[in-house]
N, CA, C and O atoms as a printed pandas DataFrame, in Angstrom:
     atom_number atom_name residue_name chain_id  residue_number  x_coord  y_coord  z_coord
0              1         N          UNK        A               1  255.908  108.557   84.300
1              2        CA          UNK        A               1  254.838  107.620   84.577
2              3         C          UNK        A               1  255.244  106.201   84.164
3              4         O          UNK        A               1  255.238  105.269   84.968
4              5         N          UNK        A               2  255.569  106.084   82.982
5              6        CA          UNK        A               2  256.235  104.960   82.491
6              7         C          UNK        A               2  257.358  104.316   83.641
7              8         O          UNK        A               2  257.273  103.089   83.702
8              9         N          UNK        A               3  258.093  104.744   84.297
9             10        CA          UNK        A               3  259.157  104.354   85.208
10            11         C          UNK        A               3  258.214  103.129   86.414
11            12         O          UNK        A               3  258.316  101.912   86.572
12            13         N          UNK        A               4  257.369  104.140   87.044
13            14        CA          UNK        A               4  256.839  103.769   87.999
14            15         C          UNK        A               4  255.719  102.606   87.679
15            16         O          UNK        A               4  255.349  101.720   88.449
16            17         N          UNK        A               5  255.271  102.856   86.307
17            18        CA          UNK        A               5  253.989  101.850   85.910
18            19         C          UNK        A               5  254.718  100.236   85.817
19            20         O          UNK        A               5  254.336   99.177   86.313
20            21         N          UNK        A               6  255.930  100.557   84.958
21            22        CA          UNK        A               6  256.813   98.878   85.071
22            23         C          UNK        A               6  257.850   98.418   85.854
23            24         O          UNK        A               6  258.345   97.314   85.626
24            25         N          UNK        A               7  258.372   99.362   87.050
25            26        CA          UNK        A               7  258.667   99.149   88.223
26            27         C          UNK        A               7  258.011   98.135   89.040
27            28         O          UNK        A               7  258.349   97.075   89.569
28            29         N          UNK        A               8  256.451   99.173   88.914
29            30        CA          UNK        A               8  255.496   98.262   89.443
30            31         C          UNK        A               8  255.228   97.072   89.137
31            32         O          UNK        A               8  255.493   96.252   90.016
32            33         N          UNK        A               9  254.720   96.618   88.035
33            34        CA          UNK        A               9  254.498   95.716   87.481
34            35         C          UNK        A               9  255.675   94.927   87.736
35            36         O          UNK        A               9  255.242   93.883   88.224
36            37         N          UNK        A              10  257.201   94.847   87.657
37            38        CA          UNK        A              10  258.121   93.844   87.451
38            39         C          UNK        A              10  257.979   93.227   89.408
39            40         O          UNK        A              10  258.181   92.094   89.844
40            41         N          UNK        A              11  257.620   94.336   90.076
41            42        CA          UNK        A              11  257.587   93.919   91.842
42            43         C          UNK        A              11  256.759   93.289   92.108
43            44         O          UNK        A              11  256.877   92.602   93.122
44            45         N          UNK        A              12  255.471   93.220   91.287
45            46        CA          UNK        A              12  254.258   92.866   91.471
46            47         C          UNK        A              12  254.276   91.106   90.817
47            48         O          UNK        A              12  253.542   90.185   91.174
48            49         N          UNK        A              13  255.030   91.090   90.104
49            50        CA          UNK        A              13  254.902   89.854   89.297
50            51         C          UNK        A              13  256.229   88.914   89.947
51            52         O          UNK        A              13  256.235   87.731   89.605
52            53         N          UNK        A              14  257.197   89.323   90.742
53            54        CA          UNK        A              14  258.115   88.786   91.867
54            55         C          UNK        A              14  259.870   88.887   91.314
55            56         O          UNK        A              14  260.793   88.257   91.830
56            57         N          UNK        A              15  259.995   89.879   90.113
57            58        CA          UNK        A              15  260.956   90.122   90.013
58            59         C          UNK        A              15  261.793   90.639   91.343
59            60         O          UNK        A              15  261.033   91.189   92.140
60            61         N          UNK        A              16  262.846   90.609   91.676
61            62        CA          UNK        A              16  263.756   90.801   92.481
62            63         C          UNK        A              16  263.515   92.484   92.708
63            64         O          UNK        A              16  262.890   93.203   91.928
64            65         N          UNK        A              17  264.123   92.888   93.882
65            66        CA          UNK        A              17  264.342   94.334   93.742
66            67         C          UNK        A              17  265.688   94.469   93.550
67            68         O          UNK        A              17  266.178   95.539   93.188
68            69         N          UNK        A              18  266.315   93.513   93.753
69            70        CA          UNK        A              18  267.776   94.251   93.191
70            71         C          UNK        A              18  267.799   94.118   91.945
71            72         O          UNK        A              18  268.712   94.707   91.366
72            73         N          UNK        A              19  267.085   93.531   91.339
73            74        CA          UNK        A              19  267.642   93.075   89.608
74            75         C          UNK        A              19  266.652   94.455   89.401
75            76         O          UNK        A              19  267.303   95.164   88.633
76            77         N          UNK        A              20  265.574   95.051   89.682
77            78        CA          UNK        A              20  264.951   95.907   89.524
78            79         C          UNK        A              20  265.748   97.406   89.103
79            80         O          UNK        A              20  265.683   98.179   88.147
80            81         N          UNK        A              21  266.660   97.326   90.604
81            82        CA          UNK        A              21  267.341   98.560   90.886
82            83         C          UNK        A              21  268.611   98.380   90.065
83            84         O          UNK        A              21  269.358   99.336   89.856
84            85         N          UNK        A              22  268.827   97.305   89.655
85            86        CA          UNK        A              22  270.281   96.808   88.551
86            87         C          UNK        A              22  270.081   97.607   87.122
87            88         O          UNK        A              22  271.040   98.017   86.468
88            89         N          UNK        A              23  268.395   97.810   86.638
89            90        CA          UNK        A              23  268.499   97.917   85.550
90            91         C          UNK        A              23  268.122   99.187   85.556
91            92         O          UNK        A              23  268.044   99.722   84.450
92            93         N          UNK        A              24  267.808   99.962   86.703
93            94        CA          UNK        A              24  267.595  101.001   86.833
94            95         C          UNK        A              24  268.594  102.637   87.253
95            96         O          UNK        A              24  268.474  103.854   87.113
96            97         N          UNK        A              25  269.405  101.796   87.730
97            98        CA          UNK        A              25  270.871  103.100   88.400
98            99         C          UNK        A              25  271.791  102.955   87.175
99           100         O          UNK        A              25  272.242  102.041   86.485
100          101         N          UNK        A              26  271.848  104.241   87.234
101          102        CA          UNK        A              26  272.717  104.917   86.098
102          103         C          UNK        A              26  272.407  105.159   84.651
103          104         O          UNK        A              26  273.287  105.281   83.799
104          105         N          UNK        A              27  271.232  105.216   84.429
105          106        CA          UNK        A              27  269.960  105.456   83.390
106          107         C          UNK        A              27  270.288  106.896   83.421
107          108         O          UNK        A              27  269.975  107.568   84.404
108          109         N          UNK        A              28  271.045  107.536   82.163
109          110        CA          UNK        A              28  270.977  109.273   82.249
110          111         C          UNK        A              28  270.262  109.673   81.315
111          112         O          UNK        A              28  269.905  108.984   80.359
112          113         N          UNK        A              29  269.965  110.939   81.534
113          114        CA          UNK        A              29  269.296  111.468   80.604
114          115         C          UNK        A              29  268.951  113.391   80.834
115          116         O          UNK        A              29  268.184  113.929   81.633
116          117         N          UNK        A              30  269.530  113.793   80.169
117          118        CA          UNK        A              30  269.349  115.597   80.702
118          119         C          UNK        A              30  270.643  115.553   81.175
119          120         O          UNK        A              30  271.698  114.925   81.093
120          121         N          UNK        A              31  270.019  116.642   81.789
121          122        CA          UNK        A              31  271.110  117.609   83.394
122          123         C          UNK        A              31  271.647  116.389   83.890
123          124         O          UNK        A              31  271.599  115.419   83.134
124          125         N          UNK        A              32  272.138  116.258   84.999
125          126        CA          UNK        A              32  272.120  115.618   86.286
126          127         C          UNK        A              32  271.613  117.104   87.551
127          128         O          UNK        A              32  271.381  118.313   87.529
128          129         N          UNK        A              33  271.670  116.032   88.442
129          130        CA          UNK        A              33  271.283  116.651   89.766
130          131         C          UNK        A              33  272.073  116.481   90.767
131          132         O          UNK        A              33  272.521  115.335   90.752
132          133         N          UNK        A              34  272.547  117.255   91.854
133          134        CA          UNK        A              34  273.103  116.291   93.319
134          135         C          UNK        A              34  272.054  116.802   93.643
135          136         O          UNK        A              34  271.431  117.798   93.275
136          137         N          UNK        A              35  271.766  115.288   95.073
137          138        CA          UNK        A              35  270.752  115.786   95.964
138          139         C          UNK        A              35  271.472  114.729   96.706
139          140         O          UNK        A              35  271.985  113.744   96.175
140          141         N          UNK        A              36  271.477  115.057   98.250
141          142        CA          UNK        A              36  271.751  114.838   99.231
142          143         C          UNK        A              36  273.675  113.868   98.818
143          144         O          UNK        A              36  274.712  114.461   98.520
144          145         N          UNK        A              37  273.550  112.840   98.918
145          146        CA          UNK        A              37  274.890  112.384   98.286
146          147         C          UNK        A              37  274.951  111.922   97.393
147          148         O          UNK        A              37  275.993  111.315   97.147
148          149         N          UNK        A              38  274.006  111.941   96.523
149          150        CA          UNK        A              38  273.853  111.344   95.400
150          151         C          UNK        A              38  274.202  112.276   94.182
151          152         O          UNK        A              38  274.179  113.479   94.443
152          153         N          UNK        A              39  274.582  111.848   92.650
153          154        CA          UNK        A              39  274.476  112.286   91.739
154          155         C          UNK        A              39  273.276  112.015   90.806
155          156         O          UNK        A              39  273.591  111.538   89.715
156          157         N          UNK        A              40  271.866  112.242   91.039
157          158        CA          UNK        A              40  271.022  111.853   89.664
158          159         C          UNK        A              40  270.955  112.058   88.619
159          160         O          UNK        A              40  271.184  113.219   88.280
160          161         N          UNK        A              41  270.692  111.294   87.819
161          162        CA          UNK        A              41  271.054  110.948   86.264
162          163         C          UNK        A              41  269.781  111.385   85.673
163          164         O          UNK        A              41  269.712  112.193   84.747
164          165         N          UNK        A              42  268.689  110.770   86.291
165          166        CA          UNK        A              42  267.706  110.919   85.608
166          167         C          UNK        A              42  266.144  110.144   86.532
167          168         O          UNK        A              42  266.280  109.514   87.580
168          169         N          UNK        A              43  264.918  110.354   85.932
169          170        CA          UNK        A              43  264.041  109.923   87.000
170          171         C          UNK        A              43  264.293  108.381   86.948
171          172         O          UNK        A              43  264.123  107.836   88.038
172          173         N          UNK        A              44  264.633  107.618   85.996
173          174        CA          UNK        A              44  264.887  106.364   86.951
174          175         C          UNK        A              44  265.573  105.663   87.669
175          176         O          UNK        A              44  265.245  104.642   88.273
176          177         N          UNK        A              45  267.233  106.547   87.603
177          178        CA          UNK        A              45  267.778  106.199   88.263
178          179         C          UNK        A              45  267.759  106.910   89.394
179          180         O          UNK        A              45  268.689  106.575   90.128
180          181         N          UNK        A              46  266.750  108.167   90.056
181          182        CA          UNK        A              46  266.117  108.536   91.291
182          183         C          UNK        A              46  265.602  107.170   91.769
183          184         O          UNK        A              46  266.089  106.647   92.771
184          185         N          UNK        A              47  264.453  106.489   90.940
185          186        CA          UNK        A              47  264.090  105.760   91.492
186          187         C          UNK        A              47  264.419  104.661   91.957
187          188         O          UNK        A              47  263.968  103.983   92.881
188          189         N          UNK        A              48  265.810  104.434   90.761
189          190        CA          UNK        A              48  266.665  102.875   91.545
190          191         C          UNK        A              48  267.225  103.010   92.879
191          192         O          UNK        A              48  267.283  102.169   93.776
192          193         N          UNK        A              49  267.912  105.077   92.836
193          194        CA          UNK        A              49  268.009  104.923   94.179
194          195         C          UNK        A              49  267.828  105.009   95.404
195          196         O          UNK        A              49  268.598  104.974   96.363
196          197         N          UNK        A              50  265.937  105.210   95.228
197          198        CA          UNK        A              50  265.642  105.167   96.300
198          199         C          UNK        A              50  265.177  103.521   96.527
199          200         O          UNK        A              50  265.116  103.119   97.689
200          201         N          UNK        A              51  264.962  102.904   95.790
201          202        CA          UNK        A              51  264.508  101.575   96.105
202          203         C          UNK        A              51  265.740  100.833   96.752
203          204         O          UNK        A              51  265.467  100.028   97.642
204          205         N          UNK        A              52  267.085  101.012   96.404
205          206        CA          UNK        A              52  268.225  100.558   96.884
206          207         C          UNK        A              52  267.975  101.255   98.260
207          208         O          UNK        A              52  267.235  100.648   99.035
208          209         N          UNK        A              53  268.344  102.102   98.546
209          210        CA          UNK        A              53  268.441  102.579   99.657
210          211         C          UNK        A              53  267.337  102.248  100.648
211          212         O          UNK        A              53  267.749  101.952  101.769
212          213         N          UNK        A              54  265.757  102.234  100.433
213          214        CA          UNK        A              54  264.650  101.836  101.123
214          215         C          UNK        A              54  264.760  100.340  101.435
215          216         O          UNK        A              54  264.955   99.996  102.600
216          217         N          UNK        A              55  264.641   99.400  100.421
217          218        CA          UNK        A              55  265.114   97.841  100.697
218          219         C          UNK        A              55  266.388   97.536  100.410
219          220         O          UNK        A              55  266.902   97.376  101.518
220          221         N          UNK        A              56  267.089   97.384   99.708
221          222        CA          UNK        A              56  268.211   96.760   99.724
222          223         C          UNK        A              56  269.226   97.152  100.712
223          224         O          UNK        A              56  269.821   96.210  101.235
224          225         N          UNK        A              57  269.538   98.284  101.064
225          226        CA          UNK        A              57  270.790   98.717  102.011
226          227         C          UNK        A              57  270.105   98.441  103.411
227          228         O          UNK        A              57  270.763   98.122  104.402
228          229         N          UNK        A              58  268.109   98.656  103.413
229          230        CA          UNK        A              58  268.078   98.050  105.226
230          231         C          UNK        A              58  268.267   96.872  105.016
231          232         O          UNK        A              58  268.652   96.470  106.114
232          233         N          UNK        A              59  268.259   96.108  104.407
233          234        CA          UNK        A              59  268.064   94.516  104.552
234          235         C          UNK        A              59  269.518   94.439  104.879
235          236         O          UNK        A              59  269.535   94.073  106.054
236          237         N          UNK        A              60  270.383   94.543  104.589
237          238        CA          UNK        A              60  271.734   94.758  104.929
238          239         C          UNK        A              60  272.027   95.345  106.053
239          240         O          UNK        A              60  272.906   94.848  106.756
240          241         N          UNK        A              61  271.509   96.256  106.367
241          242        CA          UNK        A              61  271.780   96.260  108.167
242          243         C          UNK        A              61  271.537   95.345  108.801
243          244         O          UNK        A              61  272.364   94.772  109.510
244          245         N          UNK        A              62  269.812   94.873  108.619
245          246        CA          UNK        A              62  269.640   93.830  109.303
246          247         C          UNK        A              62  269.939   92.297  109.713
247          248         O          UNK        A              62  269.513   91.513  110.561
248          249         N          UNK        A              63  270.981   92.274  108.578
249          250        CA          UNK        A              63  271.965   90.923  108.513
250          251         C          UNK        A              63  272.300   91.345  109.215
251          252         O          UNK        A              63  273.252   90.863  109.829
């Protein structure tokens, strides 16, 4: 809950999403996981990488 509550908050207040997803990928903690090509570390770096992947990598196509 904590992940998502100041995620929010840092998007909401106009922090960057990459500086978002900067401080967020590669955060371990436990196990890891693979899922699809990824290695997850932990739930926030799930969440850095889906935010990378949702905005940052389309915005990059679309250049």
């Amino acid at each position: 809950e904590v992940t998502g509550r100041l995620t929010s908050l840092a998007l909401r207040n106009g922090i960057p999403v990459k500086d978002v997803v900067h401080q967020l990928i590669d955060i371990s903690g436990g196990e890891s996981v693979n899922y699809k090509k990824h290695l997850i570390k932990s739930i926030p770096d799930a969440v850095g990488i889906v935010l990378r992947e949702r905005y940052l990598d389309k915005r990059e196509k679309d250049e």
